[in-house]
BAGU-418462 format. One record per residue (C-alpha): residue number from 0; x, y, z. Coordinates in Angstrom, 2 decimals, decimal comma, always signed. Layout:
# residues N
[site NUM [X Y Z]]
...
This chain:
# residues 354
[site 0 [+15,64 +28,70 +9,79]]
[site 1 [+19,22 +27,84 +11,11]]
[site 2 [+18,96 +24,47 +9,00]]
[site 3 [+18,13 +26,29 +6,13]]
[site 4 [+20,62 +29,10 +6,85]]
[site 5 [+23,32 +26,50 +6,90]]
[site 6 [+22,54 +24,35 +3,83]]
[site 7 [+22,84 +27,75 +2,03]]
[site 8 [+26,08 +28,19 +3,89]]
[site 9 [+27,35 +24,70 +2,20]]
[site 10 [+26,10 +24,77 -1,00]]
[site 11 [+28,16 +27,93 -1,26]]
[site 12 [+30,92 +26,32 -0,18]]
[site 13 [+30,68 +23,59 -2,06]]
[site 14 [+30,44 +25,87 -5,06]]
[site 15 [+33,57 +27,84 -4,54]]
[site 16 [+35,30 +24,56 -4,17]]
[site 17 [+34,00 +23,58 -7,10]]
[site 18 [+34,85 +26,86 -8,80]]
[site 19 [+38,47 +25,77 -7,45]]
[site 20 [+38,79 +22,93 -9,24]]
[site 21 [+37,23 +23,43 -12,17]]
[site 22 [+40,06 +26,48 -12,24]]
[site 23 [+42,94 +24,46 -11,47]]
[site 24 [+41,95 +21,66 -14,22]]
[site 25 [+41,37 +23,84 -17,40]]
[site 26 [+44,41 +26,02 -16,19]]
[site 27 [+46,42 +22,92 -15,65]]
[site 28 [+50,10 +23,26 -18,15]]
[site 29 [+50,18 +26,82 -16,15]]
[site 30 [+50,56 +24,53 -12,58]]
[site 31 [+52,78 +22,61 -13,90]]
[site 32 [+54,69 +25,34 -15,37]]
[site 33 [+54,56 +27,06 -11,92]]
[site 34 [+55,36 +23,84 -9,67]]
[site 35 [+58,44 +23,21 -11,87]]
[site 36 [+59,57 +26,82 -11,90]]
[site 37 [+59,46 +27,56 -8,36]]
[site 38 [+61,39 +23,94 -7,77]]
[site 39 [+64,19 +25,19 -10,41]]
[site 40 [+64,09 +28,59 -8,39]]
[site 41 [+64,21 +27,43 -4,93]]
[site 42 [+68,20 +26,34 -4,43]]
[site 43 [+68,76 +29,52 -6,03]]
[site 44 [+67,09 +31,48 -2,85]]
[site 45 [+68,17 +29,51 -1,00]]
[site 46 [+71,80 +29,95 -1,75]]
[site 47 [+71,54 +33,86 -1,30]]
[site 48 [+70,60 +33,20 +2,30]]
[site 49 [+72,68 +32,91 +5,44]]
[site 50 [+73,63 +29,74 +5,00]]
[site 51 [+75,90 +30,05 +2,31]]
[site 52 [+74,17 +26,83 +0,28]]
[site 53 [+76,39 +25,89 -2,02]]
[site 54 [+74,13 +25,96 -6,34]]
[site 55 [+75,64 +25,01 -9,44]]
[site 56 [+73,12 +25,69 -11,91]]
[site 57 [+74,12 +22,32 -14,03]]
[site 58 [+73,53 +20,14 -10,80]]
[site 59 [+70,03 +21,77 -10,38]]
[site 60 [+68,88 +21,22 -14,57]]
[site 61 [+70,00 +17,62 -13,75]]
[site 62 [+67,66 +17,76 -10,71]]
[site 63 [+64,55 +18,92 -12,77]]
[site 64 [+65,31 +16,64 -15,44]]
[site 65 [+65,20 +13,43 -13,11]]
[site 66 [+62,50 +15,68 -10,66]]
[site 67 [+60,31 +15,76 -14,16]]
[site 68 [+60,92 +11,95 -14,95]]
[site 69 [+59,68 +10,67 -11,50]]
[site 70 [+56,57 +12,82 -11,40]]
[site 71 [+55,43 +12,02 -15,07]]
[site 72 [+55,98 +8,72 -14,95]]
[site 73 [+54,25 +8,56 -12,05]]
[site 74 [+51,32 +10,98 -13,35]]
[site 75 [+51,08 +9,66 -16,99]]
[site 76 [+51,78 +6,03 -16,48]]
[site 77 [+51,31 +4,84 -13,01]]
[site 78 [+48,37 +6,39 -11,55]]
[site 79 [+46,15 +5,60 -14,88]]
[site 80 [+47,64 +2,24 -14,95]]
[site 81 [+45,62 -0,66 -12,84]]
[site 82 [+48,59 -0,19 -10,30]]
[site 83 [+48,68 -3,98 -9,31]]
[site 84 [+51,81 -5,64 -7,85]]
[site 85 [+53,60 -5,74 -11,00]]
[site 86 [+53,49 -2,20 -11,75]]
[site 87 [+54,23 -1,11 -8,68]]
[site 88 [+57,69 -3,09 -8,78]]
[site 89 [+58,41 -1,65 -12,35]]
[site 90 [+57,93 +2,15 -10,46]]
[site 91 [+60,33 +1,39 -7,90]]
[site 92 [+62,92 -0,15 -10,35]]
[site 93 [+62,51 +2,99 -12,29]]
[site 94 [+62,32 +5,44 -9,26]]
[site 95 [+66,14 +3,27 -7,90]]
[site 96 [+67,32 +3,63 -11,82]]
[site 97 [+66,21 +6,94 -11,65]]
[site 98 [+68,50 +8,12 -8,34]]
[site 99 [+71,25 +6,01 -9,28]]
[site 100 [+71,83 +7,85 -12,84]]
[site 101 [+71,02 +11,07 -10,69]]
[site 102 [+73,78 +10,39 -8,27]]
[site 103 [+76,23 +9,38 -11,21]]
[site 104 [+75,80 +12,66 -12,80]]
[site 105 [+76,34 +14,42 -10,07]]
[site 106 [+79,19 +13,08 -9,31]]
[site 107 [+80,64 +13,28 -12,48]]
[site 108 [+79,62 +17,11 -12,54]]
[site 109 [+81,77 +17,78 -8,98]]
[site 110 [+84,48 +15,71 -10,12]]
[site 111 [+83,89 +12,21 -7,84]]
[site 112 [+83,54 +14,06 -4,62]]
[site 113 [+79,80 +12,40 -3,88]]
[site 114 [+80,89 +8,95 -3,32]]
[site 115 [+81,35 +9,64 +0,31]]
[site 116 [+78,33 +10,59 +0,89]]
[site 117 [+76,46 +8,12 -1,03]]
[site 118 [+73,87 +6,88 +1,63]]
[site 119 [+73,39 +10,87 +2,37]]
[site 120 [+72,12 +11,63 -1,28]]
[site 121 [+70,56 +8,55 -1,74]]
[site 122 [+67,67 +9,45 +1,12]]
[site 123 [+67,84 +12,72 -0,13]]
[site 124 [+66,44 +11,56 -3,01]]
[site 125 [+64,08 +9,09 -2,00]]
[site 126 [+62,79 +11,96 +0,06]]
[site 127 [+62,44 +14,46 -3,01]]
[site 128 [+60,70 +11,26 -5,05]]
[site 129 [+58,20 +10,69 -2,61]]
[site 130 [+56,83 +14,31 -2,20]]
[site 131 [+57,09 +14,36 -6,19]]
[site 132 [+55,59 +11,23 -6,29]]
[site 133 [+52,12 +12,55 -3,59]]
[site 134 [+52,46 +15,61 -5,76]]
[site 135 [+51,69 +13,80 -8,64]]
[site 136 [+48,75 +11,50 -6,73]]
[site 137 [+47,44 +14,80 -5,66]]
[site 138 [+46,97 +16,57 -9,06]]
[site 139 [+45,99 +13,17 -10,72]]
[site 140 [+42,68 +12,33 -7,86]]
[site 141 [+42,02 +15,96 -8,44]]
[site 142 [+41,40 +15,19 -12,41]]
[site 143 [+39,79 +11,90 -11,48]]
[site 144 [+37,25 +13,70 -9,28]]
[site 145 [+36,79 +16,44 -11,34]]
[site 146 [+36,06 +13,85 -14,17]]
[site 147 [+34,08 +11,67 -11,82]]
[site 148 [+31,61 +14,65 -11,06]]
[site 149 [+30,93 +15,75 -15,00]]
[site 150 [+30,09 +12,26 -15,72]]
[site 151 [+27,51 +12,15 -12,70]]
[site 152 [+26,31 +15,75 -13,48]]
[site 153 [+26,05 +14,24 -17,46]]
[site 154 [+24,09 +11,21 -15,99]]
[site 155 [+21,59 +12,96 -14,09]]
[site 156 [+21,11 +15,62 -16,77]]
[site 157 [+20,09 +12,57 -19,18]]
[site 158 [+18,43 +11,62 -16,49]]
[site 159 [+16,16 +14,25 -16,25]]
[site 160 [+15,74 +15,01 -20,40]]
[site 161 [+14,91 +11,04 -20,17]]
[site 162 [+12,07 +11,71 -17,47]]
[site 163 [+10,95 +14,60 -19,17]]
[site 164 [+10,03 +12,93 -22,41]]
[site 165 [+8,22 +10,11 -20,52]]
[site 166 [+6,02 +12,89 -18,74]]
[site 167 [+5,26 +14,35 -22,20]]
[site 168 [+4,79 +10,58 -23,29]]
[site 169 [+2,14 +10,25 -20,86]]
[site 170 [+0,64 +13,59 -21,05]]
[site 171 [+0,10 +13,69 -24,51]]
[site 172 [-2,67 +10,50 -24,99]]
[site 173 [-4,75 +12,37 -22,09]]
[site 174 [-5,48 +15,10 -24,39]]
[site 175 [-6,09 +12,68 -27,10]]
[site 176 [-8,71 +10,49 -25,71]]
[site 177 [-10,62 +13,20 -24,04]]
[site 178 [-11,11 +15,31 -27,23]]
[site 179 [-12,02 +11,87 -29,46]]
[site 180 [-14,33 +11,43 -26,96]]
[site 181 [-16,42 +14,97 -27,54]]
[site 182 [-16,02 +14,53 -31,25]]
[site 183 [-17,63 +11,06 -31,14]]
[site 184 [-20,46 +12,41 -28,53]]
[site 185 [-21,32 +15,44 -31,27]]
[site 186 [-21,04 +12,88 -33,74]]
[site 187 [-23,71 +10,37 -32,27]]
[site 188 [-25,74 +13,54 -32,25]]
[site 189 [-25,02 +13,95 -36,20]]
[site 190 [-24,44 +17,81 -35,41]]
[site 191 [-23,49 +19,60 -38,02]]
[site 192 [-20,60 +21,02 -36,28]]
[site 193 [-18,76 +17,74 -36,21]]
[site 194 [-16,75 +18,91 -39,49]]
[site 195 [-15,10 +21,87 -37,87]]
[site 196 [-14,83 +19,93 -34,36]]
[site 197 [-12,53 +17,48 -36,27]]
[site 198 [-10,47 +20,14 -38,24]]
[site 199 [-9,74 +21,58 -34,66]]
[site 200 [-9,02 +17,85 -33,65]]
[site 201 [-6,46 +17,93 -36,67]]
[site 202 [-4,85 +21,11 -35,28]]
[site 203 [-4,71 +19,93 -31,92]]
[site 204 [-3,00 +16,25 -32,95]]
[site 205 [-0,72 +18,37 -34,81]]
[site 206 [+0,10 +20,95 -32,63]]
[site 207 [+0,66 +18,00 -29,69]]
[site 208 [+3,09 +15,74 -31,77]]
[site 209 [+5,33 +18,87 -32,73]]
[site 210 [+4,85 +20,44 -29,03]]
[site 211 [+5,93 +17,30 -27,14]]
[site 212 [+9,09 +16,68 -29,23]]
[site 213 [+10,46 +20,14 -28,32]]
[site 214 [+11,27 +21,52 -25,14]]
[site 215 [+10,18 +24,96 -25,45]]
[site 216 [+7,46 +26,87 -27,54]]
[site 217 [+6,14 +30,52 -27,99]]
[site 218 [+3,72 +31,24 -25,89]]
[site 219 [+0,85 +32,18 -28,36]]
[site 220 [+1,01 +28,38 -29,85]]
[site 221 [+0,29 +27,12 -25,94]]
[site 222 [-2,77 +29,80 -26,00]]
[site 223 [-4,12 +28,76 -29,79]]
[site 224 [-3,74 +25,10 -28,84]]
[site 225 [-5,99 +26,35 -25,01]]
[site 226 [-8,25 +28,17 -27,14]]
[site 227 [-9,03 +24,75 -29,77]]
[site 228 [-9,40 +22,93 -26,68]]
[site 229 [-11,82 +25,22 -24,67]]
[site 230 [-13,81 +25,13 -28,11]]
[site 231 [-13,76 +21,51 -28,35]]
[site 232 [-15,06 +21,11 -25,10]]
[site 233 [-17,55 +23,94 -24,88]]
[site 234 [-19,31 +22,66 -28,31]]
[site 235 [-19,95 +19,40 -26,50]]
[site 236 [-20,78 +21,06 -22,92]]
[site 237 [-23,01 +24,40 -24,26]]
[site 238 [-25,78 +23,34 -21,84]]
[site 239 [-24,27 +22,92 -19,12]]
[site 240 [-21,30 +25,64 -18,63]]
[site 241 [-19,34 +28,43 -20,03]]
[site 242 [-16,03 +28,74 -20,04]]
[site 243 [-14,89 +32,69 -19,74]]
[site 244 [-10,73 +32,93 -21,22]]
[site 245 [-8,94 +36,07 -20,59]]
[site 246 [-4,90 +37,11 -21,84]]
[site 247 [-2,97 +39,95 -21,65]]
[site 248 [+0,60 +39,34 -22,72]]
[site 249 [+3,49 +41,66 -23,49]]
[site 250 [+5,20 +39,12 -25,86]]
[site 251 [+3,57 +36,44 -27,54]]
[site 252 [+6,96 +35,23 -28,72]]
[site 253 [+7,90 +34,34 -25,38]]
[site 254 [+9,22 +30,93 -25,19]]
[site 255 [+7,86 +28,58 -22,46]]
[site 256 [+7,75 +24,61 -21,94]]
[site 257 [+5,12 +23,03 -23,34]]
[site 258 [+1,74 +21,37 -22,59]]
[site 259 [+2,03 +22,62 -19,01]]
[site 260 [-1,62 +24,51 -18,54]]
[site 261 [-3,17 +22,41 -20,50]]
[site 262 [-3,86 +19,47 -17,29]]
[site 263 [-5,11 +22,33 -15,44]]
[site 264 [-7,70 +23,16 -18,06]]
[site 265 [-8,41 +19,79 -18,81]]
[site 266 [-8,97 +19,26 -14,57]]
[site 267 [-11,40 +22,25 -15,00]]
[site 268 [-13,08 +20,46 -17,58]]
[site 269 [-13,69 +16,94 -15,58]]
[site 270 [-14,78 +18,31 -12,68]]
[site 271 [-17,60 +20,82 -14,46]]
[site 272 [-18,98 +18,08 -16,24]]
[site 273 [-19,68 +16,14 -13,13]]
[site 274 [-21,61 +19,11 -11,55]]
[site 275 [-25,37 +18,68 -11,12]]
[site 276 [-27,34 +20,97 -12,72]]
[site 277 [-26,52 +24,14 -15,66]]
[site 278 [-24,95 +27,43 -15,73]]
[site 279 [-21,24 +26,52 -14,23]]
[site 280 [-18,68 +28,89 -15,31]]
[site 281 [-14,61 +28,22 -15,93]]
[site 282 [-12,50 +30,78 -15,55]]
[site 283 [-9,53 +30,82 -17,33]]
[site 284 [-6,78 +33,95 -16,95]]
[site 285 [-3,36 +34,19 -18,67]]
[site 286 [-0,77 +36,87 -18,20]]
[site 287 [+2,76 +37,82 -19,10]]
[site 288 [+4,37 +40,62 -17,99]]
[site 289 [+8,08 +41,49 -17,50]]
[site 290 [+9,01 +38,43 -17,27]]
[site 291 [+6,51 +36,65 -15,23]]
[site 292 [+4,07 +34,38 -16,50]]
[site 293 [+0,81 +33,75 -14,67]]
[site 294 [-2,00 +30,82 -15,46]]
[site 295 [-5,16 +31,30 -13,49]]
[site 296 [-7,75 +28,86 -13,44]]
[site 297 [-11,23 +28,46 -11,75]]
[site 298 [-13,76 +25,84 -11,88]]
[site 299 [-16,70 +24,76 -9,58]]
[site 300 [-16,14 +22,04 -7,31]]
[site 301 [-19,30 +20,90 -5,19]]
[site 302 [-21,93 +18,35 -5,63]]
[site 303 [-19,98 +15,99 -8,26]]
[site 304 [-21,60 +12,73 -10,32]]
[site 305 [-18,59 +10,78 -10,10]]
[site 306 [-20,38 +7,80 -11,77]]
[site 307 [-21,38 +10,10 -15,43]]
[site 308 [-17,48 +11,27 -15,33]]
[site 309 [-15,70 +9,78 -18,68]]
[site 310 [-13,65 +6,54 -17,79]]
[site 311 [-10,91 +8,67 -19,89]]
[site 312 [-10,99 +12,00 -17,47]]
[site 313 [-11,48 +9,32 -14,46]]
[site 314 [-7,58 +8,55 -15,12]]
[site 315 [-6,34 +12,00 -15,74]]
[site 316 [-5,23 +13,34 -12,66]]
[site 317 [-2,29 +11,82 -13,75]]
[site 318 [-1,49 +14,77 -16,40]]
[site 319 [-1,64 +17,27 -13,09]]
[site 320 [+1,01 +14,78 -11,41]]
[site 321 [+3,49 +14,77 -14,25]]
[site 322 [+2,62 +19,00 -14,52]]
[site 323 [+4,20 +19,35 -10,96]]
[site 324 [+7,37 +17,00 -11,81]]
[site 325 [+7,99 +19,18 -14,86]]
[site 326 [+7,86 +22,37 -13,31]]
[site 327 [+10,21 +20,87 -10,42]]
[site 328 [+12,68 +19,56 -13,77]]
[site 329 [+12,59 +22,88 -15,71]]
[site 330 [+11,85 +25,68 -13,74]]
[site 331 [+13,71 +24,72 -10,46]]
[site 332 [+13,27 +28,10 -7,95]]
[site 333 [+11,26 +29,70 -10,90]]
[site 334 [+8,03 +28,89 -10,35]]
[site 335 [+4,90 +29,00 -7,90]]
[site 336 [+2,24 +26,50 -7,99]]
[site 337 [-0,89 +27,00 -5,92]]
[site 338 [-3,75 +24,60 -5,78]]
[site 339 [-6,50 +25,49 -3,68]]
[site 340 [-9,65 +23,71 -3,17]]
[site 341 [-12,45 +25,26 -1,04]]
[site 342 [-15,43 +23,00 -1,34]]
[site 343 [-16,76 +25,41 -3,86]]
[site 344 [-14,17 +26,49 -6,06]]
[site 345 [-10,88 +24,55 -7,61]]
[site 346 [-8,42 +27,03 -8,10]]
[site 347 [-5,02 +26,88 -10,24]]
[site 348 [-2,48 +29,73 -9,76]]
[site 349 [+0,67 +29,19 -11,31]]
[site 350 [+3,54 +31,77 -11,56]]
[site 351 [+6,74 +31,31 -13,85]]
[site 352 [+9,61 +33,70 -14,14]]
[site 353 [+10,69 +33,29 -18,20]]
């Protein structure tokens, strides 16, 4: 509890950080603006305090101009430079340039009384460089970091779309090979109910190649494409169970990712047809209301005949695999995925907030 109590702690301060810098970058020519104001303002405070400093406002524009020179060349050309040994002699041949014109100036503007105190302005200014110069190095690692961390959050975001499509990749053929397989055993049969199994085939190709190249669909496509598939499947299993589908949802417009029930069904499916003996029923609920969705499903799970299972639905636990990595990838904190297994029953229960 106190573990968990304190990674909440520091992901919210790692957010307001974040919040921080994100401020300070997009409001960055208002910073500047700021910095260089309150450094044209300051003498000017200063001189109305007790210690009678001496301000000529022509000295202090010559300050800001040569202020503004070492801190952009430093912030605009340095830093972004590959700062090897030759550039940074040229930045202190600029920054000595830069003082010695400074110092001329100034003593032009109070009539030659500097020269005295050469050595005295000259560390003066070196001083006034450097925390210009670590001013500039400060803002400029911020915008590196801050540039740094949209290219990671980029990365892993193609990251994820990347793994996403690979699931679907791999979903998808599941669903393929298990329904050829009930249209070829109805087929062998020569039942005449083979011509409408393979228009429903049709659909469900269809409705699986324009599913898996978006990310979300309404939810009444996911529950036509169930219903095709419970069809499919109960045509070729009639004997030996029933499948019982119930829905009650508020808004069949509802958007939701797809292809994610559908390994759940099709796990229902394996399982059932491995049970010795007739009269097994699936239960299948779907629900939607304010908000929340809900996928219940039930199966029997006893006394299987793993060696008359389908080599196809042998390999499909698979599709339940890449189910949980989705939900984890899109609805992160959103959902609620139970699995429960009690020697008699398999039971799904899976909860999304929309």
């Amino acid at each position: 509890m106190k573990l968990q109590l304190s990674n909440m702690l520091q992901m919210g301060k790692n957010k307001e950080q974040n919040g921080i810098l994100i401020s300070l970058i997009k409001n960055e020519p208002l910073v500047h603006a700021l910095f260089w104001s309150i450094y044209f303002v300051f003498p000017i405070i200063k001189s109305l305090g007790p210690g009678n400093y001496p301000f000529n406002v022509y000295s202090q524009l010559n300050d800001l101009f040569f202020g503004m020179a070492v801190f952009y060349i430093s912030y605009l050309v340095f830093f972004p430079s590959k700062r090897g040994s030759l550039q940074i002699i040229l930045l202190v041949v600029s920054f000595c340039l830069l003082a010695y014109a400074d110092f001329k100036i100034h003593d032009w503007l109070f009539h030659g009384t500097h020269k005295e105190a050469f050595i005295i302005y000259i560390f003066s200014y070196a001083s006034t460089y450097a925390l210009l110069f670590l001013f500039a190095y400060s803002l400029f690692s911020l915008k590196e970091i801050y540039a740094k961390q949209r290219a990671l959050e980029a990365a892993n975001k193609e990251k994820k779309l990347a793994e996403l499509r690979g699931l679907k990749a791999q979903i998808n053929p599941h669903f393929l090979f298990n329904t050829l397989n009930t249209i070829y055993s109805n087929a062998l049969k020569k039942d005449d109910r083979t011509a409408d199994l393979i228009m429903k085939l049709s659909d469900n190709f269809r409705y699986i190649l324009l599913a898996g190249s978006k990310d979300y669909v309404p939810i009444k496509n996911e529950i036509d494409h169930m219903k095709d598939y419970v069809s499919l499947q109960s045509v070729r299993m009639a004997d030996k169970l029933e499948a019982v589908m119930t829905f009650d949802i508020e808004d069949h417009g509802k958007v939701i990712a797809p292809l994610l029930m559908m390994p759940f069904v099709e796990n229902a499916f394996k399982y059932s047809s491995s049970l010795r003996g007739k009269g097994h029923k699936i239960i299948i609920k779907v629900s939607l209301k304010q908000g929340q969705f809900n996928f219940y499903c039930s199966n029997p799970f006893g006394d299987l005949n793993t060696a008359g299972m389908d080599h196809q639905w042998q390999n499909s636990g698979i599709g339940i695999t890449n189910t949980k990595r989705r939900l984890e990838t899109m609805y992160p904190n959103r959902h609620n995925l139970i699995i429960r297994n009690n020697l008699d029953n398999f039971i799904v229960d899976l909860t999304i907030t929309l």
